[in-house]
LOBAPA-959755 format. One record per residue (C-alpha): residue in three letters; residue number from 1; y, z, x. Coordinates in Angstrom, 3 decimals, decimal comma, padded with zeros to 6 digits. Each point is the difference from the previous one (the first is absolute). Layout:
BEGIN
ATOM     r     k         py         pz         px
ATOM   Ala   NUM          Y          Z          X
...
***
This chain:
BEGIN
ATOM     r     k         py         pz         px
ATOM   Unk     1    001,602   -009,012    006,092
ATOM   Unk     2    000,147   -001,573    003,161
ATOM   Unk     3   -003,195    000,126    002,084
ATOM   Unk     4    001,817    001,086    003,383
ATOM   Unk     5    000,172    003,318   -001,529
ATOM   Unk     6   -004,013    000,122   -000,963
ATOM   Unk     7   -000,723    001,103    003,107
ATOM   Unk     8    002,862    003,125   -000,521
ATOM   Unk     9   -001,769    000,747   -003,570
ATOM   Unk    10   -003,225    000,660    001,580
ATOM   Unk    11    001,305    001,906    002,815
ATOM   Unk    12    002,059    002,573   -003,029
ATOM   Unk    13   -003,397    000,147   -001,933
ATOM   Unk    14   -001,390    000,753    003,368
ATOM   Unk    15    001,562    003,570    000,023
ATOM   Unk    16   -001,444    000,755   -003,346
ATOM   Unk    17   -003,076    002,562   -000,016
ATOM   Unk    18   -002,197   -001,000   -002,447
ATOM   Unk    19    001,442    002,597   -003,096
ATOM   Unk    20    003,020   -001,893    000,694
ATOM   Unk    21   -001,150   -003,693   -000,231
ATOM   Unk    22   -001,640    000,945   -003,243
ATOM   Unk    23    002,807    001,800   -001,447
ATOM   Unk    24    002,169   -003,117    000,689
ATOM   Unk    25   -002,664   -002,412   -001,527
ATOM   Unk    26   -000,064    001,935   -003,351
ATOM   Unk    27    003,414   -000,218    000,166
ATOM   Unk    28    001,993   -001,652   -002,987
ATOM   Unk    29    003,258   -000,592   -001,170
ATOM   Unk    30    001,976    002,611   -002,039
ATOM   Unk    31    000,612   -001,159   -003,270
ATOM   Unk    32    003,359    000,348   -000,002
ATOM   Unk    33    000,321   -002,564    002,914
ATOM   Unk    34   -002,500   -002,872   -001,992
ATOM   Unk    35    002,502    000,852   -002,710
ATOM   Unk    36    003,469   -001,098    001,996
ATOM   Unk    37   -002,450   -002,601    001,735
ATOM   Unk    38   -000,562   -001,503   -003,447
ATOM   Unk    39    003,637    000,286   -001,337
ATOM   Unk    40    001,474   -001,399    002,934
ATOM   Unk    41   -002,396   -003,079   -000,147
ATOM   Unk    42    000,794   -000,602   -003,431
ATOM   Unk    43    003,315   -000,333    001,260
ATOM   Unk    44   -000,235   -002,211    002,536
ATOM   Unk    45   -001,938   -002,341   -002,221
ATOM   Unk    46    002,563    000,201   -002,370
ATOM   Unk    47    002,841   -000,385    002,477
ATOM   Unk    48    001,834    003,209   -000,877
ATOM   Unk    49   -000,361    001,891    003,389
ATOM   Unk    50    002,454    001,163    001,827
ATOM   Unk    51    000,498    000,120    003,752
ATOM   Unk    52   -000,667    003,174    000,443
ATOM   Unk    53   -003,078   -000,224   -002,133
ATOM   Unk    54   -001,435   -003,142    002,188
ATOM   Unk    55    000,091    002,093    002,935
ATOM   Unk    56   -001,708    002,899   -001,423
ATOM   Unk    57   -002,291   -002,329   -001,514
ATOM   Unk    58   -000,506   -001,214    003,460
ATOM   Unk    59   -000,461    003,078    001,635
ATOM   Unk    60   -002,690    001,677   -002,603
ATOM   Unk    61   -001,800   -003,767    000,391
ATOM   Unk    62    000,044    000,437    003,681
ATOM   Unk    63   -001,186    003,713    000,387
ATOM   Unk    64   -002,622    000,030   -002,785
ATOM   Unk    65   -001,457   -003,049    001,952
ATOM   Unk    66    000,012    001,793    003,172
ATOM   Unk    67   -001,544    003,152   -001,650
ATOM   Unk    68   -002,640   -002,458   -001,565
ATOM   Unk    69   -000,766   -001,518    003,298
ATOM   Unk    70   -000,614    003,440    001,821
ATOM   Unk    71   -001,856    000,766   -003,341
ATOM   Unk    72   -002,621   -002,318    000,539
ATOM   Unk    73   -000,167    000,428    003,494
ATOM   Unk    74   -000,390    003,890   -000,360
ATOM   Unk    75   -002,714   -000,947   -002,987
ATOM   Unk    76   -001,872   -002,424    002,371
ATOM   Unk    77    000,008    002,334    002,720
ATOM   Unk    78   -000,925    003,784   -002,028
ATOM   Unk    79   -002,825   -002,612   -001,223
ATOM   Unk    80   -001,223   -000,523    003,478
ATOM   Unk    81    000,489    003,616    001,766
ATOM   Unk    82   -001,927    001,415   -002,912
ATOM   Unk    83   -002,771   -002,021    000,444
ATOM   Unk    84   -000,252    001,232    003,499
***
């Protein structure tokens, strides 16, 4: 993730109240998503994807990453209001 959009990151974790940046830092991936995460890596590693498949591949890669960085952030920063 490139860092020019840090400073947009902390400015969307910003507008969380504190229920909500904890909420989001428990958050964790559905099952069913690790699932097609897995099966579609398996494929690529075997080179048998398709297309189609790469860029959904893509996509899910890119998002969950996203959500993981705004997960932290969220974590680091219900961490600090509570302990105000």
């Amino acid at each position: 993730m490139s860092s020019h959009l840090e400073p947009l990151i902390d400015r969307v974790v910003g507008c969380l109240d504190e229920t909500s940046a904890r909420r989001l830092a428990e958050l964790v991936v559905p099952e069913a998503l690790q699932a097609r995460v897995d099966e579609l890596a398996e494929k690529a590693a075997v080179k048998t994807i398709t297309e189609s498949e790469t860029e959904e591949f893509e996509t899910i890669v890119r998002f969950v990453t996203l959500v993981d960085l705004l997960r932290m952030k969220a974590g680091g920063r219900a961490t600090y209001r509570a302990g105000n």
